[in-house]
C-alpha positions in Angstrom: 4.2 -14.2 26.5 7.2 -16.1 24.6 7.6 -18.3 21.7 8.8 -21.2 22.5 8.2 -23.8 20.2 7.8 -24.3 16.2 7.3 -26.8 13.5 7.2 -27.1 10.0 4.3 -29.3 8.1 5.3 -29.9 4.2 2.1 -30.9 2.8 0.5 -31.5 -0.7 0.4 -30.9 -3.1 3.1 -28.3 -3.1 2.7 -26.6 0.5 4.8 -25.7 3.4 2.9 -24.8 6.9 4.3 -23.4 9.9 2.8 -23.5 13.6 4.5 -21.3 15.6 3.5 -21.7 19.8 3.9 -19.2 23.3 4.5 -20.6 26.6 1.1 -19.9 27.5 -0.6 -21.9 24.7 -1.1 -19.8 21.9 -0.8 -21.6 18.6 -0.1 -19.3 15.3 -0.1 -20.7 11.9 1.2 -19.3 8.7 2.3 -20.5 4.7 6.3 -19.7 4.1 6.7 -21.3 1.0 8.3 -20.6 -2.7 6.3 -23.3 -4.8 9.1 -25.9 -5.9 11.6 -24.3 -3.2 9.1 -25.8 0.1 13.0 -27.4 1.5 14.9 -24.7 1.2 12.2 -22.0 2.7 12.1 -24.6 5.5 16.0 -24.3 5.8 15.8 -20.8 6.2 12.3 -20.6 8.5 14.9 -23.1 10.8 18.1 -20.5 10.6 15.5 -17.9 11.4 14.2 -19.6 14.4 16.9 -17.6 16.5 15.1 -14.5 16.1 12.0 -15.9 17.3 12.7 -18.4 20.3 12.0 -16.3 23.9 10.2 -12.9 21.7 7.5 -11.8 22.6 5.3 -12.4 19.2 3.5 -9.3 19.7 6.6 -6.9 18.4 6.0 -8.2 15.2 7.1 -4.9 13.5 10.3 -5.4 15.5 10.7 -9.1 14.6 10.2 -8.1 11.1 13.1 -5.4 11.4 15.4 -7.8 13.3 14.5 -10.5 10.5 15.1 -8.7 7.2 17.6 -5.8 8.5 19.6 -8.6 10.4 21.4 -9.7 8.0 23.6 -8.2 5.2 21.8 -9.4 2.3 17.9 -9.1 2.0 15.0 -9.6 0.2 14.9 -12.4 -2.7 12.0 -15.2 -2.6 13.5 -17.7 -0.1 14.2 -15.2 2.7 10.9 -12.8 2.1 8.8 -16.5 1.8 10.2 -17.3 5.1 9.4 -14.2 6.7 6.5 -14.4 5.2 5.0 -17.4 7.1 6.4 -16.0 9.9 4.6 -13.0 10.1 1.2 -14.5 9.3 1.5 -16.5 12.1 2.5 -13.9 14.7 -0.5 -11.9 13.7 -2.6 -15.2 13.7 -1.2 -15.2 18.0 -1.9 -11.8 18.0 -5.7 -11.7 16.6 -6.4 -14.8 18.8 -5.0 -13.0 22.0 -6.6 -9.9 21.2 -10.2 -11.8 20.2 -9.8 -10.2 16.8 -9.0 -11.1 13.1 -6.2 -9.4 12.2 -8.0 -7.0 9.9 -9.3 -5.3 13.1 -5.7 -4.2 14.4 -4.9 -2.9 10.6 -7.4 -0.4 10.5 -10.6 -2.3 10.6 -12.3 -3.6 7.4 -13.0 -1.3 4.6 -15.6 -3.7 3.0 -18.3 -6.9 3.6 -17.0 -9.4 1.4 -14.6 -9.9 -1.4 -14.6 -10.6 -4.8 -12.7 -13.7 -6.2 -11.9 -15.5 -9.3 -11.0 -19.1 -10.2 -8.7 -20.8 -12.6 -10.0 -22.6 -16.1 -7.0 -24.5 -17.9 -3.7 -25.7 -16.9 -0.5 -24.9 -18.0 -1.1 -25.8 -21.5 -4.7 -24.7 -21.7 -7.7 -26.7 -23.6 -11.4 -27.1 -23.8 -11.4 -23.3 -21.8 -15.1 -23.4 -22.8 -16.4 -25.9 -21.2 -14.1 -24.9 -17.5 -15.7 -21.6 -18.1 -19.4 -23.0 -18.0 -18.3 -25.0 -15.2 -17.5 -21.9 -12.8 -20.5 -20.1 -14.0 -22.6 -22.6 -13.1 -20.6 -22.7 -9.7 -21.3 -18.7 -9.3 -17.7 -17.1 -10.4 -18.0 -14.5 -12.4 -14.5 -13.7 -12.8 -11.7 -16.5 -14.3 -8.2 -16.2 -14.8 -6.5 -18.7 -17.6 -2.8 -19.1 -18.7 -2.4 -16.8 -22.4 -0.1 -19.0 -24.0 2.1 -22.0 -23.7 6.3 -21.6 -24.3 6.7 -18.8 -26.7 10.6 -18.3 -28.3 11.8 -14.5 -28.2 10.3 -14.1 -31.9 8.1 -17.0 -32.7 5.1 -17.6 -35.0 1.6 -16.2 -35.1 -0.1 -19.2 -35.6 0.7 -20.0 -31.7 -1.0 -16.3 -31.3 -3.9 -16.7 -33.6 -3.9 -20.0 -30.6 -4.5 -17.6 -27.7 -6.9 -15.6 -29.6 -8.8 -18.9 -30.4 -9.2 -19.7 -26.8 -10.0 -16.1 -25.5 -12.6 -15.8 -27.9 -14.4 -19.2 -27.0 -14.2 -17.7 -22.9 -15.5 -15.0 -24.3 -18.4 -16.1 -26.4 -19.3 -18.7 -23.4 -19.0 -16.0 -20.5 -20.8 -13.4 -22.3 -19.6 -9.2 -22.3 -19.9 -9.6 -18.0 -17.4 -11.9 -17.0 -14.0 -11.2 -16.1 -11.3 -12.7 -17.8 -8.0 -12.4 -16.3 -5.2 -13.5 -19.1 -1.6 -15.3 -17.3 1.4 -14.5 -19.6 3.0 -15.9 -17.0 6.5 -14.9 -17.8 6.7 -16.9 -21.0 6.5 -14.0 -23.5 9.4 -12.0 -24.8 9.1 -8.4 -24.8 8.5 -8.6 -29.3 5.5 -11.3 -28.8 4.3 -9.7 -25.7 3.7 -6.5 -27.7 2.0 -8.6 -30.3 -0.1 -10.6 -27.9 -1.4 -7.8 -25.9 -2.4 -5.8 -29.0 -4.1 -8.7 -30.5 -6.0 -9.4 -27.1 -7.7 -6.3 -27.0 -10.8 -7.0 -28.6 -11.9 -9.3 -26.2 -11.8 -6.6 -23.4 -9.8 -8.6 -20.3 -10.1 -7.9 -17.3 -6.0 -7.6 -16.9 -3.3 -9.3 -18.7 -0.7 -10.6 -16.2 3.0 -10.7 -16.1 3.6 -9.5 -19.4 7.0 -9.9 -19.3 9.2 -11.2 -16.5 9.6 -9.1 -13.6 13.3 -8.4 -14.8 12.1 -7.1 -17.7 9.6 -4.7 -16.3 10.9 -1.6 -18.1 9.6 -3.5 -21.1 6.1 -2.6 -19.6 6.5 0.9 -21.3 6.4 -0.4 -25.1 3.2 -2.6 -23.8 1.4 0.0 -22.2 1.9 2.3 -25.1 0.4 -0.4 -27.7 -3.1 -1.1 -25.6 -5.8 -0.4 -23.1 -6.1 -3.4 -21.4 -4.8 -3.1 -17.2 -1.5 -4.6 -16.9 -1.0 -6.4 -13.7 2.2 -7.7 -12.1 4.0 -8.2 -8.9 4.1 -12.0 -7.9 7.7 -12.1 -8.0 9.0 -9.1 -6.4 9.3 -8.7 -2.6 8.8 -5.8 -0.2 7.9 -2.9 -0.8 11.2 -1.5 -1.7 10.9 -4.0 -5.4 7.1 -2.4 -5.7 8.6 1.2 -5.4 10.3 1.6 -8.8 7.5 -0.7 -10.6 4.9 2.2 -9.1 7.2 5.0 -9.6 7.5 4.2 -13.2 3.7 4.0 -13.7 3.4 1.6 -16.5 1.2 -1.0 -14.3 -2.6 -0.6 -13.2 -3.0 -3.9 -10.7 -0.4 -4.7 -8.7 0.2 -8.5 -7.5 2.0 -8.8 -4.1 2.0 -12.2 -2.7 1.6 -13.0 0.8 3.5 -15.4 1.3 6.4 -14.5 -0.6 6.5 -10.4 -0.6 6.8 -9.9 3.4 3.8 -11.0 4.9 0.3 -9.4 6.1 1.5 -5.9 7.1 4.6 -5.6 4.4 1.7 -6.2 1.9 -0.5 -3.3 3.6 2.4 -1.6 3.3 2.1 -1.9 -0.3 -1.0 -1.8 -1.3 -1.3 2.3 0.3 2.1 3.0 -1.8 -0.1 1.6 -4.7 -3.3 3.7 -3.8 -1.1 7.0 -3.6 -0.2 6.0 -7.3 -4.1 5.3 -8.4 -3.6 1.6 -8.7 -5.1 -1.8 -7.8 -4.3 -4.4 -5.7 -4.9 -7.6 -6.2 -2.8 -10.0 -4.2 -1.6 -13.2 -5.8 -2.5 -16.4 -4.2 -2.1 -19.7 -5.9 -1.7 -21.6 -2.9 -3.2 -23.2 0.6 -5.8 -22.4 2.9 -3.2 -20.0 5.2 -2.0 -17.5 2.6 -6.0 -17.3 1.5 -6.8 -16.7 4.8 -4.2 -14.3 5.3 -4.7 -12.3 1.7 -8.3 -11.7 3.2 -7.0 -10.1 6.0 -5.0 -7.8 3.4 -7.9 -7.1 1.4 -10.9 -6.5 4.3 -8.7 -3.5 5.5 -7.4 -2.3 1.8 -9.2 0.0 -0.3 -8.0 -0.4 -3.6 -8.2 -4.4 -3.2 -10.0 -5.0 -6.4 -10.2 -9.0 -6.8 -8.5 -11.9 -4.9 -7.1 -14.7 -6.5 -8.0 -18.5 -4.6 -6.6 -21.7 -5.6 -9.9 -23.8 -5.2 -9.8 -26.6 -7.9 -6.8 -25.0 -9.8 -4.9 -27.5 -11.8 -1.5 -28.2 -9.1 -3.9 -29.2 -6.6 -4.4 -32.7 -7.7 -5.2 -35.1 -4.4 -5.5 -31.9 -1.9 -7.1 -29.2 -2.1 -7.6 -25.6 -0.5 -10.5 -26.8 1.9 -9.3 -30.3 2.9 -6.3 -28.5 5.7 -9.7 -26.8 7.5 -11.3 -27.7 10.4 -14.6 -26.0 9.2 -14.7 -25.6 5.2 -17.5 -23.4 5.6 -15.1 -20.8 6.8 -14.6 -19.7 3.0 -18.2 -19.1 2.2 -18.2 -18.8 -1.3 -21.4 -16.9 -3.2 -22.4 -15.0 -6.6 -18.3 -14.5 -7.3 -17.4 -13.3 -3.7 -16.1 -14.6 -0.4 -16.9 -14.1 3.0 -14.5 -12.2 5.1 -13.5 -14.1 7.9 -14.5 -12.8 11.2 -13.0 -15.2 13.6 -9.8 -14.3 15.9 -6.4 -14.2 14.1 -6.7 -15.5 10.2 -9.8 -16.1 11.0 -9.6 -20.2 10.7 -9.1 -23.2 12.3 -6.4 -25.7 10.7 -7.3 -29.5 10.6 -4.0 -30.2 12.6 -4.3 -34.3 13.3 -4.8 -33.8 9.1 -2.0 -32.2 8.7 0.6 -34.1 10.6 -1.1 -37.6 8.6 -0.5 -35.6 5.7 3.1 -34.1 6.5 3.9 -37.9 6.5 3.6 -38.1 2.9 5.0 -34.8 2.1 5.3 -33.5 -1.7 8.5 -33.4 -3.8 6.6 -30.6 -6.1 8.6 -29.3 -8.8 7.4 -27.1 -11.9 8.2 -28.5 -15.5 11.0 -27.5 -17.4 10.1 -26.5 -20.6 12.0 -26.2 -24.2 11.6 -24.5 -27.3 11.5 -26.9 -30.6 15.3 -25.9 -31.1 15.8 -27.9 -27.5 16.7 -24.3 -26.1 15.1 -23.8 -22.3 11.7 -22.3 -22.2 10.1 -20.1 -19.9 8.0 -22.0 -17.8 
């Protein structure tokens, strides 16, 4: 068994598919993509092809090793994100040869369904109450929403007293059960971020994410110290040699590999038992396509200490195309009561729409996020 043959799908709204084939048929699909970055992950996926073509895709571990310890310099989002993709599809071959989802040859699953959460708002939230009746009525009874807009390194409490405004009305409309998951996103300074996640704890989140940027993460320390509300964070750090100081320094409760970007299915196990050893959650960060879904599930069947899984259905960037439309059988994600069914078909577990996919690759995406400024005209976080 050899790989022989791959291709790359860019597809909207902002996603980057790759299907990955053996000589003897086998077709393996997986999601190497850093949202806004879909080219350049597809530069690197091509660079990396040399690795791949005539190995036999079953020594992943070894095509992982060869991948990232190849080269002199390692690690960072484009690199990771291509492995990334990589690896899901490799295991996607593997499950299918073996007549197993992956989960099976990582231990077996360690639960019968998962819970999720959806997204209310967009990037400048509004009318939060109504999205929140909305997934309630649509059985979610966990949401995450974006805290705040651009914030300046000291800026004023009436854009605060704003956040508080619309936690309270998800509050008040959810009721003391639901989950509320609060995105800083990366937009607060460490002096608002102390402010903000004092201020928020009232309203009892479920986690408040990305505090501050992941460069900033000794920061974490002065935010832990000022509230009891979990503090969740890792969608921008990659392998587990990024997640070993942020666990060693224990200032974070939930951390928030991605899939796609932090080394793929395994790398992510990988992580999630350092996190157990340390007493902390996982919950792995998905905003994207049907392919990193699929293969988070696989991450959380066989991972104790998998709490909640993030999904993209409806969010806000998936205007025109959406989680379910890449799927040859929808139904695969069987949604219910705030949970997810764990796949239980070979490989990921689903079946990609692949005539959709190459009509769609024909239009492709030219995603970008916003760049933001402050009311001086300095550059925001976005």
């Amino acid at each position: 068994m050899k790989l022989v043959h791959y291709e790359l799908f860019k597809v909207p709204p902002r996603w980057l598919f790759l299907r990955l084939e053996t000589d003897d048929g086998f077709v393996g699909w997986g999601e190497p993509v850093v949202e806004g970055r879909a080219d350049t992950v597809a530069a690197c996926v091509t660079e990396l092809w040399s690795y791949l073509e005539g190995r036999d895709p079953r020594r992943i571990e070894d095509i992982w090793q060869s991948i990232y310890r190849g080269g002199f310099y390692r690690g960072g989002p484009v690199l990771t994100s291509a492995l990334s993709g990589i690896e899901q599809a490799l295991w996607d071959i593997k499950g299918k040869l073996y007549g197993v989802p992956v989960y099976e040859l990582l231990g077996g699953r360690c639960r019968d369904r998962m819970q999720v959460y959806n997204w209310i708002g967009g990037d400048r939230p509004d009318d939060v109450a109504e999205a929140v009746r909305k997934q309630l009525a649509s059985g979610f009874k966990a949401v995450k929403m974006n805290a705040t807009e651009e914030l300046h390194y000291i800026d004023s409490h009436v854009k605060i007293d704003a956040v508080l405004a619309r936690v309270a009305a998800v509050r008040e409309v959810g009721g003391p059960g639901l989950g509320i998951g609060i995105d800083f996103h990366g937009r607060v300074h460490k002096a608002m971020a102390k402010v903000l996640a004092r201020e928020l704890e009232p309203y009892r989140p479920m986690f408040i994410e990305e505090p501050v940027l992941s460069e900033n993460l000794e920061a974490l320390r002065d935010i832990a110290a000022l509230c009891s509300i979990p503090i969740a964070t890792g969608e921008r750090l990659f392998t587990r040699w990024d997640f070993k100081t942020l666990l060693q320094e224990g200032y974070v409760d939930i951390i928030q590999p991605d899939v796609s970007h932090a080394g793929g299915i395994l790398e992510c196990r990988k992580i999630a038992a350092m996190a157990e050893a340390y007493d902390v959650a996982l919950a792995p960060h998905c905003p994207l396509g049907p392919i990193a879904l699929a293969a988070c599930l696989q991450l959380d069947a066989c991972s104790p200490n998998a709490v909640i899984q993030e999904q993209s259905l409806g969010i806000h960037y998936n205007v025109g195309n959406d989680v379910l439309d890449y799927l040859a059988d929808p139904g695969v994600f069987a949604y219910a009561d705030g949970y997810v069914a764990l796949p239980d078909k070979p490989g990921l577990g689903i079946e990609i729409a692949e005539e959709k996919v190459r009509e769609l690759a024909r239009i492709g995406h030219s995603w970008k996020n916003p760049v933001w400024r402050q009311a001086d005209g300095s550059v925001a976080e976005w």
